[in-house]
Structures are given as C-alpha cells and as structure tokens.
N, C-alpha and C positions, 0 to 999 in steps of 0.2 A: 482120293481127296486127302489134302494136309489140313490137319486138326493142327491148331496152334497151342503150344506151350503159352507163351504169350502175344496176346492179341493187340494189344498197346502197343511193343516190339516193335511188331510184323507190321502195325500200320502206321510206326513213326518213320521205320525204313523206306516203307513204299511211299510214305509223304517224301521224304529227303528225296529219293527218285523223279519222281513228279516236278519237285521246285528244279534242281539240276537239270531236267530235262527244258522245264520254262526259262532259265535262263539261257540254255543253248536257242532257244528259238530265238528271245531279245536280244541274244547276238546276229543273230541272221536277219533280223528285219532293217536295218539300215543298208545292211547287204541290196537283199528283196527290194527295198523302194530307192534303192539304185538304178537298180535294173532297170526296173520299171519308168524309172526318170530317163535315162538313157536310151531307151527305146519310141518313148515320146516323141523326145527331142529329135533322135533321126528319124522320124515317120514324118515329123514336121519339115524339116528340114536345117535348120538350128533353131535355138533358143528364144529369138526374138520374133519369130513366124507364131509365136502363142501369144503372145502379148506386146501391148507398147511400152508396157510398164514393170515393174516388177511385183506390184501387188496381181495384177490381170496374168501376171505368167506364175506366178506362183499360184493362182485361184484355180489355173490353166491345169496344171500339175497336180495340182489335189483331186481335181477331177478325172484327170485320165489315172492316177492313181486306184482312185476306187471302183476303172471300168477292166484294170488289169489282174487276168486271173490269176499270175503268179503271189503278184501283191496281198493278193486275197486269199489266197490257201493260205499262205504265213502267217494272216491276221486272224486266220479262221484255226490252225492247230494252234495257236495262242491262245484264243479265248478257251479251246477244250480243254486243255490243260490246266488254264486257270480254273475254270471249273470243276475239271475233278480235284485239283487241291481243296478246292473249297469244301467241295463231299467229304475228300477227305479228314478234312479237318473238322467238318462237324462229326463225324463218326467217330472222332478221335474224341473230340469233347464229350460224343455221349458215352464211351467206354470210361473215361475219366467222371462224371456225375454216374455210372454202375458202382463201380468202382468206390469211390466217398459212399455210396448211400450202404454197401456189402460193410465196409469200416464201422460207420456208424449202429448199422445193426448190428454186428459182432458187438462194437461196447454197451451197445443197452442190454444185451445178454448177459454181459461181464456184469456188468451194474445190477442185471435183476438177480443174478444169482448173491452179490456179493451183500445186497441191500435187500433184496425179500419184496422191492420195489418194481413200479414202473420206471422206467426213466423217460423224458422225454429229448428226442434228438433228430435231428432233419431227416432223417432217412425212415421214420415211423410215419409222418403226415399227419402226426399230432397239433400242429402248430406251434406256438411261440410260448403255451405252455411252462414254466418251470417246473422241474424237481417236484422241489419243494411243494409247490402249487397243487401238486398230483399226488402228492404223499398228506398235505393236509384235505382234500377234497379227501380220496381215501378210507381219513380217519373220519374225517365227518358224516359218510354215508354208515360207517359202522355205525357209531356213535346213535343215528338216527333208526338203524336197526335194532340196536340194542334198546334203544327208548322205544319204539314201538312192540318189541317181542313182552314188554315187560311192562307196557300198558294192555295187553291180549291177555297176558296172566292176572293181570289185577281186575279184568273186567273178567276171566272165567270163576278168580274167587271170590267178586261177589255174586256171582250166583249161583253160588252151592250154596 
C-alpha cells in the first residue's frame, strides 16, 4: 500500500484524471446518439416512416434513443464519472477544511504560548468569541476568586 506524502497532491491529480476522462466521454456521446439515430432510421426504413412531422419524428427519436443500449452505456459511464468527481471533490474539500482547522490550531498554540492566553479561532469550536472577550472573562473569574478566597479568610478571622 502507498502512503501519501501529499494527500491533496494525490487527489487533485486523480481529480484532473476523472474531469479529462468525462470530457473524452462528452466527446463521444454525439458520436453514440448518432449511431443510435442512424440505426433507428434504417430499422424504420427512412426518416419520415417515424413521423409526419418533425416535432413526432424528433419525439420518435428521443424515444428510441433511450430504448438503445449503446446510447445508454455512454450516458450511464457519464453520470459515474460525474459522480466520482463529485466524491472527489468533496474529499478534496474535506482534506482542505483538515487542513485550515490543523493551521488554525498551530496559531492558538503560537498565540497561547506567546500571550500566556486562550486564543479563540475556528478550528477550537469555541465560537465567535473574541480574544479579548476570553482574556477579560479570564480576569474576571480571577478576580471573583480572589474576592471569594478573601471573604473565607475574613469569616475564619472572625471567629477566632
């Protein structure tokens, strides 16, 4: 098994494969419902044995189109295609939001060492929080300990 250096790399490559792959197919389907038009028409015998008209021979066409298997294998590796890009691409997204949230943690790190602080930053799941906000909340819990340590002493001396 290959362990990736880079996993981003590796699956923007295999995306660019995928899309180049779906465009050779979108070259081949006007091909494919050639074909498949073509084979209509001589089963019928020409053109106008489908219809009187050309909206009834073109409705004629759309229909025998979609009873034809060739037709439909090409429209069928098309959607799979499309769909693994789309996999693709969300897995590409979710390595890209690993990615920013690994960043963002590294800076609150930088930040708590350089500040002695919290920091708040999207990759902790603290919310919309400020800094600031966290650093004065902080001092206020002190603050409220220290007022409480030092009402505990005032009530132990008076009752000595």
């Amino acid at each position: 098994m290959k362990v990736s250096v880079n996993p981003i790399a590796d699956l923007r490559s295999h995306l660019a494969d995928k899309r180049a792959e779906l465009r050779g197919l979108n070259d081949r389907l006007p091909w494919a419902r050639a074909q498949a038009e073509t084979r209509v028409i001589t089963q019928a015998g020409d053109e106008k044995a489908l219809g009187s008209n050309a909206e009834a021979r073109a409705r004629a066409l759309t229909l025998a189109l979609y009873a034809d298997d060739a037709y439909l294998a090409t429209l069928s590796e098309i959607r799979a295609v499309e769909r693994e890009i789309a996999d693709l691409e969300s897995e590409l997204e979710g390595l890209y939001d690993q990615r920013r949230a690994s960043e963002w943690a590294i800076r609150a790190r930088l930040v708590d060492a350089l500040l002695g602080q919290g920091f708040d930053h999207p990759g902790n799941g603290t919310g919309s929080t400020s800094m600031l906000t966290e650093m004065a909340t902080r001092q206020a819990l002190r603050d409220a300990a220290e007022r409480k340590q030092q009402a505990l002493t005032d009530t132990e001396d008076l009752w000595r």
